[in-house]
C-alpha positions in Angstrom: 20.1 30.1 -62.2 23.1 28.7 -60.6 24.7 25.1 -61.7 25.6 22.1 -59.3 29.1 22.4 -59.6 29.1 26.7 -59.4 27.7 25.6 -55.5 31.1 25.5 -54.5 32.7 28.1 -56.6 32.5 30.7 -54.2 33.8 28.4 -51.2 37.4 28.2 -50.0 39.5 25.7 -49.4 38.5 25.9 -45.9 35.1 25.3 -46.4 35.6 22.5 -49.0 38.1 20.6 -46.3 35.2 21.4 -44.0 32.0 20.1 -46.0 34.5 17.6 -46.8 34.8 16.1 -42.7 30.9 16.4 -42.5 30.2 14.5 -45.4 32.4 11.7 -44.5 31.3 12.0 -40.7 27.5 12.1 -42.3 28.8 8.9 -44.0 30.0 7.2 -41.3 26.7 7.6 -39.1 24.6 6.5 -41.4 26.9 3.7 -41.8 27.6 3.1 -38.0 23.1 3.0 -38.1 22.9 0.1 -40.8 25.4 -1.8 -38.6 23.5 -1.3 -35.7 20.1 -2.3 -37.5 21.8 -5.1 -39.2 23.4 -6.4 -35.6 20.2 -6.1 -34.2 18.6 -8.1 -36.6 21.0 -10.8 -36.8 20.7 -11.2 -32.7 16.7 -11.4 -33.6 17.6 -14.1 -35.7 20.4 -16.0 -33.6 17.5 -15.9 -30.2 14.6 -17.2 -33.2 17.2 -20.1 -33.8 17.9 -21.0 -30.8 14.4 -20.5 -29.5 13.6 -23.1 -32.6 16.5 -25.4 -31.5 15.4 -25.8 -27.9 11.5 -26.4 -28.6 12.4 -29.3 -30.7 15.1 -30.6 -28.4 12.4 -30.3 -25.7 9.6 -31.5 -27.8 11.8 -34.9 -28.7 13.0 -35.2 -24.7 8.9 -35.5 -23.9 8.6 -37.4 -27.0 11.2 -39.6 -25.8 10.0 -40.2 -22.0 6.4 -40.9 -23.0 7.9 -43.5 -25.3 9.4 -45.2 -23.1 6.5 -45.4 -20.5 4.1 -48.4 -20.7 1.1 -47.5 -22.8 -0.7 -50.5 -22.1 -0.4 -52.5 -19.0 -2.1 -55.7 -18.7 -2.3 -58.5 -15.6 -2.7 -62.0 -16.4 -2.5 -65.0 -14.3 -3.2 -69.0 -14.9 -4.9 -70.6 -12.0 -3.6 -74.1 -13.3 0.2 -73.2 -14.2 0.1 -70.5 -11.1 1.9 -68.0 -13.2 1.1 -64.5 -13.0 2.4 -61.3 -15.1 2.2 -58.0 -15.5 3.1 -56.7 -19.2 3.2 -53.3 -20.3 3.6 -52.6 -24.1 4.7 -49.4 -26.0 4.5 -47.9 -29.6 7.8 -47.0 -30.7 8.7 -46.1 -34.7 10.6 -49.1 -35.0 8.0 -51.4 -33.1 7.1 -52.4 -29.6 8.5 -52.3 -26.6 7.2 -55.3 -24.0 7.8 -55.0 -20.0 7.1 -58.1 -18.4 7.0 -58.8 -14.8 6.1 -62.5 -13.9 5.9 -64.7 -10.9 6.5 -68.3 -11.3 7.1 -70.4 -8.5 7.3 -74.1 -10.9 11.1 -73.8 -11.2 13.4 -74.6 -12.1 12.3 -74.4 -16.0 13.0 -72.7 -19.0 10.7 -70.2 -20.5 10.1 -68.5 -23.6 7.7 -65.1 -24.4 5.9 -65.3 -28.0 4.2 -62.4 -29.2 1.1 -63.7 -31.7 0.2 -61.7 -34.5 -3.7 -61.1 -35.5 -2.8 -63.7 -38.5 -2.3 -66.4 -36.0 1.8 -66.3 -36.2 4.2 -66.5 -33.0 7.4 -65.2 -32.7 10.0 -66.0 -29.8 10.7 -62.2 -28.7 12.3 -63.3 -24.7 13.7 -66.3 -22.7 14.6 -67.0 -19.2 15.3 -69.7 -16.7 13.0 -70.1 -13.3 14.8 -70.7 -10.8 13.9 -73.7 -8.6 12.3 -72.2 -5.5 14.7 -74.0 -3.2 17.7 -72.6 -5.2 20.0 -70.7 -2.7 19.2 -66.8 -3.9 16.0 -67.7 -6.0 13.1 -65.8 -6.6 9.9 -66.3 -8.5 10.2 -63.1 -10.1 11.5 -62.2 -13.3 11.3 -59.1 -15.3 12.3 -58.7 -18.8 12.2 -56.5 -21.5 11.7 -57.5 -25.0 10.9 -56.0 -28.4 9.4 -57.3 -31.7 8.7 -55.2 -34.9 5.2 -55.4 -34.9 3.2 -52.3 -33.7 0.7 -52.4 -30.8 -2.3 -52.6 -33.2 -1.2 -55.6 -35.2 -0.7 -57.7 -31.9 -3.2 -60.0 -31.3 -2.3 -61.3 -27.7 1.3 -62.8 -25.9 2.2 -66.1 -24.6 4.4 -68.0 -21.9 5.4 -71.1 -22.6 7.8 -73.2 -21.2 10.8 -74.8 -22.6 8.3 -78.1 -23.6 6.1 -75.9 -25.4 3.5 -76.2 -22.7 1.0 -72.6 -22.6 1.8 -71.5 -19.0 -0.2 -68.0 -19.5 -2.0 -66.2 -22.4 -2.0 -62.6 -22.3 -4.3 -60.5 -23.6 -3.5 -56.4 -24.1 
């Protein structure tokens, strides 16, 4: 039986030099391989990341735009006063977000919007001034937007009211 190290006993130094070259070429392969694999994989990883990145990015744009589009639109008008609105409403994390579009041809007058809570409470959350309709460059129209920090569920109804206090139109979403 021959040992490991009498394997090379009967080689010359040619043959060592050249087992030598294909060992170390050998070497280099496999290592030139595990880069490959390994570069591979990390390009796997980098498109996985990114593929993460712009799903969420995309997710919160949609998010974003539905947010910010009226969720509940509601048209109100007072056959006494003779103001009409439009309001929408929408959910945000922070609160809600009121659109109102109103027509009010009793100028010129100030005006406030309350938001009422389902306890009863009213909170100022918008004011404006009517023109008067004779004004040079009036309109009866006036659009606002206006927030308060309650969400859509704990809102029991809105209110216009003038600068006297007098109810000039109860909304109802």
């Amino acid at each position: 039986m021959v040992a490991p190290n009498d394997l090379h006993a009967d080689l010359g130094p040619d043959d060592l030099v050249l087992r030598g070259l294909l060992g170390d070429m050998h070497s280099e392969r496999r290592r030139a391989a595990l880069r490959r694999r390994l570069a591979v994989l990390l390009g796997a990883l980098a498109l996985m990341a990114a593929s993460c990145v712009l799903t969420r990015a995309f997710d919160a744009g949609v998010a974003a735009g539905a947010a910010h589009r009226p969720a509940v639109t509601v048209i109100a008008a007072d056959p006494v006063t003779g103001v009409r609105a439009g309001l929408g409403t929408a959910r945000h994390d922070w609160g809600t977000e009121v659109l109102l579009e109103l027509r009010d041809g009793q100028g010129p007058r100030d005006c406030a919007l309350f938001v009422v809570d389902r306890t009863g409470a009213a909170r100022t959350i918008g004011g404006w001034t009517v023109a008067a309709p004779s004004a040079p460059g009036a309109s009866a129209a006036v659009s606002i937007t206006a927030a308060t920090a309650l969400q859509p569920d704990a809102i029991d109804h809105f209110e216009v009211r003038s600068g006297t206090g007098q109810l000039l139109l109860s909304i109802h979403p």
